[in-house]
Backbone as a ProteinNet text record, in pm:
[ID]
protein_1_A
[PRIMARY]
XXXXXXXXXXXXXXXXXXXXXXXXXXXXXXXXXXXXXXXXXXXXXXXXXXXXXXXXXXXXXXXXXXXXXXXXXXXX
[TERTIARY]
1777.6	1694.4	1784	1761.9	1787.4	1797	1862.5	1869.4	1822.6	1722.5	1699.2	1833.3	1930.3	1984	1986.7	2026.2	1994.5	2017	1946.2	1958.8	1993.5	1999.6	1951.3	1893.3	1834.2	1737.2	1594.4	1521.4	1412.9	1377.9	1298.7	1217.1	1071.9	1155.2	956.2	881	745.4	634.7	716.8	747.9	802.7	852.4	957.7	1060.5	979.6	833.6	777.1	681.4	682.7	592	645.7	791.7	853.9	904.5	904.9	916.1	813.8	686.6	569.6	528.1	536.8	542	627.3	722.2	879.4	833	779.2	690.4	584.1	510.2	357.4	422.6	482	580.6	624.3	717.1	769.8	695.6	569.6	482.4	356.2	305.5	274.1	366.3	494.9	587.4	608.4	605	622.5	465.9	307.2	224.9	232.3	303.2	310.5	388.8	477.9	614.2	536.4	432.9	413.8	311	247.1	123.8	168.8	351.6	370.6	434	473.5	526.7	428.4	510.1	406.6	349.3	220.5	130.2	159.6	241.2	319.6	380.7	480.2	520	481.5	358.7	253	216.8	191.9	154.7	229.8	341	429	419.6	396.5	413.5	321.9	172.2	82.6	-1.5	36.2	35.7	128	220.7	348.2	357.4	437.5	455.1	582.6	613.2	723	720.3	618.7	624.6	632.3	609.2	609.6	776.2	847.2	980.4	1007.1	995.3	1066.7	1076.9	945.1	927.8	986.8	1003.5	1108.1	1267.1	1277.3	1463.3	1499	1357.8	1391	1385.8	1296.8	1290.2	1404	1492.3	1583.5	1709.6	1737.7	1816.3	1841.3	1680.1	1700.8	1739.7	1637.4	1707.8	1868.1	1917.8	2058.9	2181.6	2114.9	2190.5	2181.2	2070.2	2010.5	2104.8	2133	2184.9	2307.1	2373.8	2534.5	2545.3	2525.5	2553.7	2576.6	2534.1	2560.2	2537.1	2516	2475.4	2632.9	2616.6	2674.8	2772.4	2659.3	2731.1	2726.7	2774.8	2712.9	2595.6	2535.6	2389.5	2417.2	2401.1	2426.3	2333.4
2281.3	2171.7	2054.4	1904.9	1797.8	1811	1741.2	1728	1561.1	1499.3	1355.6	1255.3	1142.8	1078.6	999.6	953.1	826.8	738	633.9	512.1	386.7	372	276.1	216.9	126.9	29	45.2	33.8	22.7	-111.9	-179.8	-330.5	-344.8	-387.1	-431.6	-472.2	-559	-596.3	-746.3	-787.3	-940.4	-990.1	-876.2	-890.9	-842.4	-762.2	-750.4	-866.3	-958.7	-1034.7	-1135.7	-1187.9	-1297.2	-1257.8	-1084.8	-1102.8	-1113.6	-1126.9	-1104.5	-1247.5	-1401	-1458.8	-1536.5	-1488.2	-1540.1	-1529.7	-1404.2	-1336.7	-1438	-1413.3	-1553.2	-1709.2	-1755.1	-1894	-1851.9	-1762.9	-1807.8	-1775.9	-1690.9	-1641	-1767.6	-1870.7	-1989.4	-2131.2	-2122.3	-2220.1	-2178.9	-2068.9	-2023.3	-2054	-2024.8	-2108.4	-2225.7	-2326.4	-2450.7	-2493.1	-2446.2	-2466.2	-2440.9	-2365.9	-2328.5	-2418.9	-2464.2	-2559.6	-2658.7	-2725.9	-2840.8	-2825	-2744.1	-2697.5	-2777	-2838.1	-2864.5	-2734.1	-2802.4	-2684.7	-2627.2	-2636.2	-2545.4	-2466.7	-2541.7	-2373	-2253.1	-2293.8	-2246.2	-2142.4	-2257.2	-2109.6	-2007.3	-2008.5	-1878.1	-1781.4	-1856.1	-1790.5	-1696.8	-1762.3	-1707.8	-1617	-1630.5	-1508.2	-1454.3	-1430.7	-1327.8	-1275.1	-1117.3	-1035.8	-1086.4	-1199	-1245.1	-1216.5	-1220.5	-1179.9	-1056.6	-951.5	-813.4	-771.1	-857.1	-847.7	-891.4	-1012.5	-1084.4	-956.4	-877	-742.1	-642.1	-593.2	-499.5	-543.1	-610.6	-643.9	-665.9	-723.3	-744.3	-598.1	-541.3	-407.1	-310.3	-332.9	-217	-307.2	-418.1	-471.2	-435.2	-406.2	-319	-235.4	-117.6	-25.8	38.7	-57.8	-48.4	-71.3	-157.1	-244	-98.9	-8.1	15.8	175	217.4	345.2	329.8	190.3	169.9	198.9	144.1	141.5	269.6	389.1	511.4	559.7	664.2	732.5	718.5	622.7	586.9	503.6	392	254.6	177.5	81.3	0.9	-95.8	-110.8	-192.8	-349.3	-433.9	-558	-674.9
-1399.1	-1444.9	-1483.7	-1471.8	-1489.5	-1641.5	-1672.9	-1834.5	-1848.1	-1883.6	-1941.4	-1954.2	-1919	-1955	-2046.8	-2189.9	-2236.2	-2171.4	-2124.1	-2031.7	-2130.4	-2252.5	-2375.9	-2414.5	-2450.9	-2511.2	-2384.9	-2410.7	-2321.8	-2355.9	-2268.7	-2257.8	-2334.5	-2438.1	-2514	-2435.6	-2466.1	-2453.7	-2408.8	-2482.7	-2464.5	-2319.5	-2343.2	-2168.3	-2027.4	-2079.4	-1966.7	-1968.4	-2094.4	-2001.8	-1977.2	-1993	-1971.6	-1774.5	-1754.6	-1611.1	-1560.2	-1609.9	-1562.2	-1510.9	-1586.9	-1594.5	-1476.9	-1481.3	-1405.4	-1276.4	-1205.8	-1105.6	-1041.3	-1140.6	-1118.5	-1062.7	-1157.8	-1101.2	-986.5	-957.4	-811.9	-733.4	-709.1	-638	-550.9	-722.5	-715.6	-670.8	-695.9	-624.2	-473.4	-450.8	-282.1	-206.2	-311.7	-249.9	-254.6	-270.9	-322.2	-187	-200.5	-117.6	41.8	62	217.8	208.5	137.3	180.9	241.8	171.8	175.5	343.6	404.3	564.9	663.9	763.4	860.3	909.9	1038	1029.7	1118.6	1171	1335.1	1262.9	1117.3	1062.9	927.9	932.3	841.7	952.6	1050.3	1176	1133.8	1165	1196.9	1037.6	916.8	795.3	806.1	875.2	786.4	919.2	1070.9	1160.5	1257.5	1154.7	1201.8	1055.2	1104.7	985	901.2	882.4	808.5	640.5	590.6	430.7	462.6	525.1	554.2	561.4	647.8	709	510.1	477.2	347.7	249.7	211.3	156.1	172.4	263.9	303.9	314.8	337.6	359.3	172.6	113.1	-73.3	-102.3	-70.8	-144.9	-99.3	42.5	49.9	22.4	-27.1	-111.4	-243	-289	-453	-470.4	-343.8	-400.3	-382	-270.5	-239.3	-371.7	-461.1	-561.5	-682.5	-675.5	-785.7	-722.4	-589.8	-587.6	-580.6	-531.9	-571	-654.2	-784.7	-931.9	-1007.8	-944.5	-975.8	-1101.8	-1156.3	-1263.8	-1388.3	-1522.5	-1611.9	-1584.4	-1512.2	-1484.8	-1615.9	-1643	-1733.4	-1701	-1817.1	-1711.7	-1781.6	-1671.6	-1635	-1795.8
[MASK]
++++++++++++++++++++++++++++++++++++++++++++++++++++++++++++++++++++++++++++

C-alpha cells in the first residue's frame, strides 16, 4: 500500500478563486480577441478542430511539467 505524502500547504478558498477568476479573463479576452479576427480567420477558428488541437497540446504540456518534477521536488 501507498503511504499518503505530505505535499504542504493546501490552497484556500481565496487562491481558488483568484485562479478562478484569472481563468474567466483569459477565456473572455480570447472571446474578445477572436471576434476582433477577420472573418476568413474566424472561419478557420471556429470550423476546424483548432481549440481541440490548443487543448490537447496544453493539457499534455501539464501533465509533462507535472511528471518531470518527480516525487519531493520542491514546489515552485
Amino acid at each position: 500500500m501507498v503511504e499518503p505524502r505530505d505535499t504542504g500547504r493546501q490552497p484556500g478558498w481565496a487562491q481558488v478563486v483568484v485562479v478562478a477568476a484569472i481563468v474567466v479573463a483569459v477565456v473572455l479576452g480570447a472571446a474578445m480577441a477572436t471576434s476582433l479576427l477577420p472573418t476568413s480567420v474566424q472561419e478557420v477558428v471556429f470550423h476546424t478542430p483548432l481549440t481541440i488541437l490548443v487543448l490537447i497540446v496544453g493539457t499534455a504540456w501539464l501533465l509533462w511539467r507535472i511528471a518531470r518534477r518527480g516525487p519531493g521536488a520542491p514546489q515552485p
